[in-house]
C-alpha positions in Angstrom: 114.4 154.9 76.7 116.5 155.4 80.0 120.0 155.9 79.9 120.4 155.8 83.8 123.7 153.9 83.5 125.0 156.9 81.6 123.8 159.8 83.2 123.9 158.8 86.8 127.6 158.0 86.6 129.6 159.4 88.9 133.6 159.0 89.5 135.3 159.2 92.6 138.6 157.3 93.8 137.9 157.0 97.7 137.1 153.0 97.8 136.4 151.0 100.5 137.7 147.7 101.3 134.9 145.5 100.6 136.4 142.8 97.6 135.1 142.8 94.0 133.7 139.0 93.6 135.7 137.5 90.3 132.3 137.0 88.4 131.9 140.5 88.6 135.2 141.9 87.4 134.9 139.3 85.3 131.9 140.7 83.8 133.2 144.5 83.7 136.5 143.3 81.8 134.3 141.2 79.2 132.1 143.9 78.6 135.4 145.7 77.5 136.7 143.0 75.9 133.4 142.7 73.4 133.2 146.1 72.3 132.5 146.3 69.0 135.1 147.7 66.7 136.5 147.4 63.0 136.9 144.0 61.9 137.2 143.3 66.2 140.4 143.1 65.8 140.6 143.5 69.8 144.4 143.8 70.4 144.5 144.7 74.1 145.5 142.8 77.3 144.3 143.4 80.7 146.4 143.3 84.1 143.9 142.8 87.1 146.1 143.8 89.9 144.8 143.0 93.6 147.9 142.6 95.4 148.5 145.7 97.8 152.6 145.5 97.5 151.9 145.5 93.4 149.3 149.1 93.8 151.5 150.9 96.1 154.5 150.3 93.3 152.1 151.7 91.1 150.9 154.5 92.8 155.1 155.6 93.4 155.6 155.3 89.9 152.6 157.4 89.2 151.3 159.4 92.0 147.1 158.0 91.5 146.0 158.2 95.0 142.7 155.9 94.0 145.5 152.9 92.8 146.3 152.7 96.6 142.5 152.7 97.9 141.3 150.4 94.8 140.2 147.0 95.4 141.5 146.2 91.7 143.6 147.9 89.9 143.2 147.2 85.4 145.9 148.2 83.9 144.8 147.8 79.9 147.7 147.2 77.3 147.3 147.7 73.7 149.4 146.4 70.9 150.9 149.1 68.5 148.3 149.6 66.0 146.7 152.2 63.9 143.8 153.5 66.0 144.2 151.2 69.1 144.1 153.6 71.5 141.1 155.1 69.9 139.6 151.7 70.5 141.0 151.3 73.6 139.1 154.2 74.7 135.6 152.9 73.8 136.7 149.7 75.2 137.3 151.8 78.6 133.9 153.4 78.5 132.5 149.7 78.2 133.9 149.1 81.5 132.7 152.2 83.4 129.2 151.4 82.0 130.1 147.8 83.4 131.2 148.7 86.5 128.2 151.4 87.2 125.6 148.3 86.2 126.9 146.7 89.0 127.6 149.3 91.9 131.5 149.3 91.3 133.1 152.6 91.6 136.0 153.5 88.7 138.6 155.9 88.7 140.2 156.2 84.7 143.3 157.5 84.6 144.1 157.5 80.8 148.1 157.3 80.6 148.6 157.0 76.8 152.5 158.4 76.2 153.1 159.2 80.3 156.6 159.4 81.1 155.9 156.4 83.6 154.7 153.8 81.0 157.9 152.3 80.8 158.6 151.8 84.1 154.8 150.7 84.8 155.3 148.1 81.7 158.9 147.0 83.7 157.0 146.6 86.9 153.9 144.6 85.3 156.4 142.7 83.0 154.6 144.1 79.8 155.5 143.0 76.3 157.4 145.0 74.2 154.7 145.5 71.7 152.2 147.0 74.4 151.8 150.2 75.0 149.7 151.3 78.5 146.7 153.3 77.7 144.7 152.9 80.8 145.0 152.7 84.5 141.8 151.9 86.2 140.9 152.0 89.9 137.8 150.0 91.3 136.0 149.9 94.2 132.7 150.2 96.5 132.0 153.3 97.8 131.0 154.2 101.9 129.3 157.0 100.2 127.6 158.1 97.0 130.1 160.7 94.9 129.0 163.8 93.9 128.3 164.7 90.8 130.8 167.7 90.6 131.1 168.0 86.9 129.7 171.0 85.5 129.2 170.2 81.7 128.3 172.5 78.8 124.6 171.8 77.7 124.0 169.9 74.7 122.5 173.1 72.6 126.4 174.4 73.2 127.9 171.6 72.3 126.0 170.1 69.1 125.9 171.7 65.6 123.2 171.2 62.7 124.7 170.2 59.3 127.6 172.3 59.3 129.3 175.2 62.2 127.5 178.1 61.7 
């Protein structure tokens, strides 16, 4: 099996300005929205943001240089819940698979408990009862990102039945 949407990956947060086409973030926030988890009890919202005035508010309240140069900016909301952020995480990584599938750069800026939430949930007139997890960036790259991650191999990272 290849896993080429997985291990080519790469993140970077300098977009161009060519637009996203609504079917496709369409399709990137519906593959988040379907991700399987306990009894999919889904209990996140998703702000699309593609007004410029609306990003650069963003980027002063939170200092994310790709919010500026993003085509789209997803802020994702979750309600207060036990494990919702955890879902809210695989629900994210849904969307980066998403947005690889169809040539859409992502920057994920996980903001879970940031001292700017509040005034990010003021400026996006959030709920009370969501909490921001997620801001994510997207756009087309000019260029292909490299892949600058240095990650442990696999034989250092996995374990056999038990630590040894």
């Amino acid at each position: 099996m290849d896993l080429f949407l997985l291990k080519e990956r790469k993140t970077g947060g300098i977009f161009n300005s060519k637009p996203i086409p609504p079917d496709v973030l369409s399709e990137i926030l519906n593959c988040a929205r379907i991700t399987p988890i306990d009894n999919n009890n889904q209990d996140w919202k998703f702000v699309a943001i593609t007004d410029n005035n609306i990003k650069q508010e963003l980027f002063s309240v939170t200092g994310f240089e790709s919010i500026k140069k993003a085509q789209t900016v997803v802020a994702f909301f979750v309600e207060q819940a036990p494990l919702s952020v955890e879902y809210a995480c695989c629900a994210t990584e849904a969307m980066v698979i998403a947005a690889n599938f169809y040539k859409v750069g992502i920057f994920r800026h996980l903001t879970n408990n940031q001292a700017y939430n509040k005034r990010v949930n003021s400026l996006l007139n959030a709920p009370n009862r969501y909490n921001l997890v997620a801001l994510i960036s997207l756009g087309y790259y000019d260029y292909a990102p490299p892949n600058i991650c240095k990650m442990p191999s696999l034989s250092h990272m996995v374990e056999y039945e038990k630590f040894k």
